[in-house]
C-alpha atoms as a printed R data frame, in Angstrom:
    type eleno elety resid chain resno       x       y       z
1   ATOM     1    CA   UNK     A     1 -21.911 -46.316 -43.641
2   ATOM     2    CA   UNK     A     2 -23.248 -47.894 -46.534
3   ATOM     3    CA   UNK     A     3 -21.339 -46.238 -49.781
4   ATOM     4    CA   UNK     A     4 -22.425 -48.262 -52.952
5   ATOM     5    CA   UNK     A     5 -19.800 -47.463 -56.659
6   ATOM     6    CA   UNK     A     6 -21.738 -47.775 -59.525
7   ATOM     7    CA   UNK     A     7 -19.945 -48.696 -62.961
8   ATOM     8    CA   UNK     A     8 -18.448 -45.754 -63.621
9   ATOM     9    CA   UNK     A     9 -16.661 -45.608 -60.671
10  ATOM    10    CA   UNK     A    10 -18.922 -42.767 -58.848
11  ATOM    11    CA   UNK     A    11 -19.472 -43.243 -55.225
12  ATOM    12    CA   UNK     A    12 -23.049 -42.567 -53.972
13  ATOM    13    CA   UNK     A    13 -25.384 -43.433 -50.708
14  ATOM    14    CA   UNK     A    14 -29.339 -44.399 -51.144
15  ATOM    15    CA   UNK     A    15 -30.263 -42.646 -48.561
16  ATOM    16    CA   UNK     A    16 -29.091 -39.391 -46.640
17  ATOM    17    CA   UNK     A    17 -29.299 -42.165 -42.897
18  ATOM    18    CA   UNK     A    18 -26.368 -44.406 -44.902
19  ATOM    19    CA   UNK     A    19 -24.042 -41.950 -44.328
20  ATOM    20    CA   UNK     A    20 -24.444 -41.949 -40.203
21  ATOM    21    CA   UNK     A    21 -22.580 -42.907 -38.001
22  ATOM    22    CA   UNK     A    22 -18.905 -41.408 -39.959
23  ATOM    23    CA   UNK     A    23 -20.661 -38.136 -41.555
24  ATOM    24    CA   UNK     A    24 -23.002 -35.494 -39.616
25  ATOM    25    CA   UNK     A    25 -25.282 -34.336 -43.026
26  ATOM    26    CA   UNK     A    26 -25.830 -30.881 -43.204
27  ATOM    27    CA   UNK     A    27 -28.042 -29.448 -45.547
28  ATOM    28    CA   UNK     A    28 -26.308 -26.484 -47.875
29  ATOM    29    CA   UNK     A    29 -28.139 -22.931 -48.221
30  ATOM    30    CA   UNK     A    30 -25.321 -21.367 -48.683
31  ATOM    31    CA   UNK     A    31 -21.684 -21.826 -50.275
32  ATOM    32    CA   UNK     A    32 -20.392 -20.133 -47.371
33  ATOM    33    CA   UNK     A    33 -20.822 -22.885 -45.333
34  ATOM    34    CA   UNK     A    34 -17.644 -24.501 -46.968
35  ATOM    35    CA   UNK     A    35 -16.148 -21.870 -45.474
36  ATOM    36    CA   UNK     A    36 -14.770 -21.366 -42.117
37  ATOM    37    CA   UNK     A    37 -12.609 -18.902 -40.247
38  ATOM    38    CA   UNK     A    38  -8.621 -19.890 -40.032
39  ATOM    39    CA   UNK     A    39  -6.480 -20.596 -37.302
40  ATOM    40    CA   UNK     A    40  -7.637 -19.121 -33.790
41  ATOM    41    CA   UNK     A    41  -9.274 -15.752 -35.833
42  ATOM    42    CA   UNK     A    42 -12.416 -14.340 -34.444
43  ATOM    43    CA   UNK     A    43 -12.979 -11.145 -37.234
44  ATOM    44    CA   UNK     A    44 -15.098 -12.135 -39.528
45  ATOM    45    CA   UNK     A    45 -13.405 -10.897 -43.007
46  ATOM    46    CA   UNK     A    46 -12.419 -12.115 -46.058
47  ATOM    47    CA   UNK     A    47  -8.557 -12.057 -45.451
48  ATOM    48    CA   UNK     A    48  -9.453 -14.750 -42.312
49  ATOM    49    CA   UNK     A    49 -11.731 -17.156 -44.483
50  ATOM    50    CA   UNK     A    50 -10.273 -20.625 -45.254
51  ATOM    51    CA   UNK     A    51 -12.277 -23.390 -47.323
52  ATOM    52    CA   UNK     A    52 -13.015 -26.421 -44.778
53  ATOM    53    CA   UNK     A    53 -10.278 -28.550 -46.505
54  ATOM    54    CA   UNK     A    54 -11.183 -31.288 -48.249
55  ATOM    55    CA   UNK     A    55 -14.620 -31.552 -46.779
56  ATOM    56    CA   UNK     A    56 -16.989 -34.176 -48.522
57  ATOM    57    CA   UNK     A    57 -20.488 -33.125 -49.895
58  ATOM    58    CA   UNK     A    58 -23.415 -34.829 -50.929
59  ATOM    59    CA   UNK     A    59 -25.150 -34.174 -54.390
60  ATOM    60    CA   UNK     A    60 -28.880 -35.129 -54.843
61  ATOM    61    CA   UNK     A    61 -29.905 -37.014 -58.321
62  ATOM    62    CA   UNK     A    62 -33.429 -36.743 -58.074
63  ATOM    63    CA   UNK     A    63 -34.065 -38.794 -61.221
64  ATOM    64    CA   UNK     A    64 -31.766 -41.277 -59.891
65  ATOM    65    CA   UNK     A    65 -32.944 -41.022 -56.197
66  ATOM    66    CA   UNK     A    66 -29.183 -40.865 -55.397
67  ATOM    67    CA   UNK     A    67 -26.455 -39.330 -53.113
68  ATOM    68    CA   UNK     A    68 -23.546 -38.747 -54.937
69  ATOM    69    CA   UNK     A    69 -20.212 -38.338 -52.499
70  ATOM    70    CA   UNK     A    70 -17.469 -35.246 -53.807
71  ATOM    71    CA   UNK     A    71 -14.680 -34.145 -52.294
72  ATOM    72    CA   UNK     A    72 -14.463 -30.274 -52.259
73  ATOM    73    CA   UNK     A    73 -11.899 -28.955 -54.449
74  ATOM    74    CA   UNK     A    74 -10.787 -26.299 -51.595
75  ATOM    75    CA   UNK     A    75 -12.311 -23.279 -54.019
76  ATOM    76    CA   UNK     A    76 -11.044 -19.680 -52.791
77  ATOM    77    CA   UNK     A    77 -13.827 -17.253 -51.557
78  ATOM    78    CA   UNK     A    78 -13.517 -15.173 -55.187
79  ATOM    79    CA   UNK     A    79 -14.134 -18.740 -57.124
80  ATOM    80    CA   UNK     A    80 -17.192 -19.819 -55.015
81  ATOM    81    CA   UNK     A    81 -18.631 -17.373 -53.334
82  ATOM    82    CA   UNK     A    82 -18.050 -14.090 -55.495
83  ATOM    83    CA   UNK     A    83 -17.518 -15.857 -58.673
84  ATOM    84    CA   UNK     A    84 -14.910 -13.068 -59.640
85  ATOM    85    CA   UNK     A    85 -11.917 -13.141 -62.399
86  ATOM    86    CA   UNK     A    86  -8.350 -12.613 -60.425
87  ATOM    87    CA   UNK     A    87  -4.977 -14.146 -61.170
88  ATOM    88    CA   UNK     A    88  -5.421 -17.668 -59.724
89  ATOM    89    CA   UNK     A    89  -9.586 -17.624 -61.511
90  ATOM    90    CA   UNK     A    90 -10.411 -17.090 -65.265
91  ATOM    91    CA   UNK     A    91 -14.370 -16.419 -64.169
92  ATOM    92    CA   UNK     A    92 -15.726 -19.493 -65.684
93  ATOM    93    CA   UNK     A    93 -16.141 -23.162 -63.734
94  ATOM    94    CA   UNK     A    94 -19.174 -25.345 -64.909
95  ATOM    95    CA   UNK     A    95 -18.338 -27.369 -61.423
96  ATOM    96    CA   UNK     A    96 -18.796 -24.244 -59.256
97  ATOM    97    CA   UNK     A    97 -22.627 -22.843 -61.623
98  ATOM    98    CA   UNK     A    98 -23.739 -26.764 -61.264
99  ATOM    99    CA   UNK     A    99 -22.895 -26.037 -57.306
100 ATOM   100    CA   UNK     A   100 -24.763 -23.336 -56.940
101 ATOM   101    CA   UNK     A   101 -27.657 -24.491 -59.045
102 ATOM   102    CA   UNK     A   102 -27.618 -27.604 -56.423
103 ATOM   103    CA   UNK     A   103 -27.731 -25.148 -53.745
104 ATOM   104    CA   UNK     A   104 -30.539 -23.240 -55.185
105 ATOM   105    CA   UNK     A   105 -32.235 -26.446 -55.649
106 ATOM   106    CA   UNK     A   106 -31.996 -27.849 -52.462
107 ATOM   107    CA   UNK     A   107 -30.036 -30.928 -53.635
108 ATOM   108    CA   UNK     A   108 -26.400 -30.607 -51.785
109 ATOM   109    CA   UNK     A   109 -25.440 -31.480 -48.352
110 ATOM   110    CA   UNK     A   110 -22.195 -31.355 -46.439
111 ATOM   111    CA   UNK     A   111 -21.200 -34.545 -44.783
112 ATOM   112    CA   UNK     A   112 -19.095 -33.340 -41.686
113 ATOM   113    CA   UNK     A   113 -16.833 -35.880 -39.632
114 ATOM   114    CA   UNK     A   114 -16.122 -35.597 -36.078
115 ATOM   115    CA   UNK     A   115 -13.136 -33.733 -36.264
116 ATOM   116    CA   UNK     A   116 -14.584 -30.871 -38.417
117 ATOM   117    CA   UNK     A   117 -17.878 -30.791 -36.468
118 ATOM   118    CA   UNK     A   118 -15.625 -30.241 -33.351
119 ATOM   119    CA   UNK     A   119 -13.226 -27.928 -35.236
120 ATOM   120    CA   UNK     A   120 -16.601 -26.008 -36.093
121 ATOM   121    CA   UNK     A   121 -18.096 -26.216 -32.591
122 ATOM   122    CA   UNK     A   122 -14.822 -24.431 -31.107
123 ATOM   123    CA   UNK     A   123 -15.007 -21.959 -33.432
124 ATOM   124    CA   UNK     A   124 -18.804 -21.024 -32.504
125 ATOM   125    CA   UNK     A   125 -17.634 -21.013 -29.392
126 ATOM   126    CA   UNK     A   126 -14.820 -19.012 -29.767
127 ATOM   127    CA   UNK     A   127 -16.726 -16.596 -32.392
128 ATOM   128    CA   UNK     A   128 -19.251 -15.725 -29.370
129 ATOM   129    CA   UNK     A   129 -16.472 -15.579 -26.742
130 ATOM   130    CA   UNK     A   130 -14.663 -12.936 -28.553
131 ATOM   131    CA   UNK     A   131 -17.863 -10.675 -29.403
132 ATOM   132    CA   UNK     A   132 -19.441 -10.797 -25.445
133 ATOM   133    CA   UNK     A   133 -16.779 -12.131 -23.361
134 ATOM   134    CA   UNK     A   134 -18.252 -14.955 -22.032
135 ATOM   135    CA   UNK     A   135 -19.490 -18.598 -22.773
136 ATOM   136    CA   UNK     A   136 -21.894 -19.579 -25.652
137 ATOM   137    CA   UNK     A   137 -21.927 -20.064 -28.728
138 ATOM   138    CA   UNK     A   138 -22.734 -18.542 -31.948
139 ATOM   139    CA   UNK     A   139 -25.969 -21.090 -33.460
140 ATOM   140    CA   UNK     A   140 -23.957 -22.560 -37.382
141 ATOM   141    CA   UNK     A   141 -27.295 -20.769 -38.994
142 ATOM   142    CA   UNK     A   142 -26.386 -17.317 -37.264
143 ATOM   143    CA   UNK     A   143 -22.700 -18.103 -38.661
144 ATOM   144    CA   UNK     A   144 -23.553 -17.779 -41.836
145 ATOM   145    CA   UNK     A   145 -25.813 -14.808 -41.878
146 ATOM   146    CA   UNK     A   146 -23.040 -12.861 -39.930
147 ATOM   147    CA   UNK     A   147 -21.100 -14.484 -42.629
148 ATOM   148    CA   UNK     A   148 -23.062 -13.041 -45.475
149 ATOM   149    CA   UNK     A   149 -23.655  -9.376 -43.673
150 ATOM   150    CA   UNK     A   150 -19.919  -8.882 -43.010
151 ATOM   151    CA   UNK     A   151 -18.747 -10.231 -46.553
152 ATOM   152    CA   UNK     A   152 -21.702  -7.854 -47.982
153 ATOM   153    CA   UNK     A   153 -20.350  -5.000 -46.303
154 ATOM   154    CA   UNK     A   154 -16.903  -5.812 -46.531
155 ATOM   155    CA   UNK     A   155 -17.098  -6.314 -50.560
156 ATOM   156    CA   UNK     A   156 -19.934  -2.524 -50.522
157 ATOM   157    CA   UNK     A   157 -16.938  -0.609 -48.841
158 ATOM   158    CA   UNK     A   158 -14.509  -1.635 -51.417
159 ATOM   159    CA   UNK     A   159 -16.682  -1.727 -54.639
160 ATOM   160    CA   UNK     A   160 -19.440   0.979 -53.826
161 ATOM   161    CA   UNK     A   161 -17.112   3.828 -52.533
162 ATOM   162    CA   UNK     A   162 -18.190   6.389 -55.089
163 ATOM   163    CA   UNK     A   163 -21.482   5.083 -55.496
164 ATOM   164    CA   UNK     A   164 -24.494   7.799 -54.206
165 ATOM   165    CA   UNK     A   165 -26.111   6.574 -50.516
166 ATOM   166    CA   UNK     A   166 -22.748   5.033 -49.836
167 ATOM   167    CA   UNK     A   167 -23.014   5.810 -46.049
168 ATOM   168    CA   UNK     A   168 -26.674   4.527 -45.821
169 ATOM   169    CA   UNK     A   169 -26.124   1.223 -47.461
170 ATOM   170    CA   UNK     A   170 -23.002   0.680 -44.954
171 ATOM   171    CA   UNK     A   171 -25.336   1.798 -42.151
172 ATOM   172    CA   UNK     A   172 -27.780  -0.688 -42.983
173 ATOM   173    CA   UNK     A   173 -25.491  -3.412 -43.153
174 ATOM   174    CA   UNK     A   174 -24.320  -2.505 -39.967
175 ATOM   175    CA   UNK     A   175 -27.376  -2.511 -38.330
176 ATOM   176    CA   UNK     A   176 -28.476  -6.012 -39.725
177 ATOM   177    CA   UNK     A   177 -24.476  -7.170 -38.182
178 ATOM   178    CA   UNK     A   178 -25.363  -5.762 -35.164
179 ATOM   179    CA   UNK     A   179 -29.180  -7.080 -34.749
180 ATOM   180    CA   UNK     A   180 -27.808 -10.701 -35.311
181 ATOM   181    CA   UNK     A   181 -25.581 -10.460 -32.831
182 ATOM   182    CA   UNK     A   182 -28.446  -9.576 -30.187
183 ATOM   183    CA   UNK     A   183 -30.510 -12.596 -31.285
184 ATOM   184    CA   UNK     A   184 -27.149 -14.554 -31.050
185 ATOM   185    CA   UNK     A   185 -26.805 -12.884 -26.927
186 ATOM   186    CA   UNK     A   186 -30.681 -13.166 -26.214
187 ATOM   187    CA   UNK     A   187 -30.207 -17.390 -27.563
188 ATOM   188    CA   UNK     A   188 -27.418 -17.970 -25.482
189 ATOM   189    CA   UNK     A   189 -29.152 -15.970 -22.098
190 ATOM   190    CA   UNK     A   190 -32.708 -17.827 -22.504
């Protein structure tokens, strides 16, 4: 690992290889991938969602031609994802728009150790075991678009109750849940 400080004290790699052999660098589509499911849960809900703690990310400088290392400030699922007022969130963080501007512009990675890449891994593998009773394992792409259906329909059946083609919306969200699943089954019997 190669991890340069410049004068003001910011950490930051010149290249995405310096970070190898202590990080695995994942590239970040989604801020549901600083999410992961707690404990031993398999049911993908809100209620079982934890923030990978303290994971590290990457931020791209283009200008600078720069990695910039963070440390994830362990953001609940309303702050990040939703980006909804509650108790614990007044509904305004520059940190968390700047994230999700670096998302949308392809400039943020997740530097995984070995622990939380194994962590992860089990919990693929754990995530398919539950759904077909057998061994595989869910692909970390596929774990984020079941991710993103179940939250989607999760948040619809809550907020959208008395909205008109209630039942339809939920139907197609359950169709697009159940379609990933059998491209998750036909990946794992190939």
């Amino acid at each position: 690992m190669n991890l340069q400080v410049d004068d003001n004290g910011f950490k930051y790699f010149l290249t995405l290889e310096a970070v190898k052999p202590e990080y695995k660098v994942v590239p970040v589509w989604n801020v549901l991938q600083f999410f992961r499911l707690s404990g031993r849960k398999t049911v993908i809900a809100a209620a079982n969602l934890e923030p990978i703690p303290d994971i590290n990310y990457l931020i791209f400088a283009p200008q600078e031609n720069k990695y910039y290392l963070r440390q994830s400030h362990n953001w609940s699922l309303n702050e990040l994802y939703f980006y909804r007022k509650d108790l614990g969130f007044s509904g305004e963080n520059e940190t968390i728009l700047n994230l999700h501007r670096f998302v949308s512009d392809s400039n943020l990675f997740l530097c995984f150790n070995e622990t939380e890449v194994a962590d992860t891994t089990a919990m693929l593998q754990r995530l398919f075991k539950s759904h077909f009773m057998g061994n595989g394992k869910v692909s970390y792409k596929a774990w984020i678009k079941l991710l993103v259906e179940n939250l989607g329909l999760e948040d619809y059946k809550e907020y959208g109750k008395s909205l008109t083609g209630f039942k339809t919306v939920c139907s197609q969200l359950e169709r697009r849940i159940s379609a990933i699943w059998e491209e998750i089954y036909k990946q794992n019997n190939q």
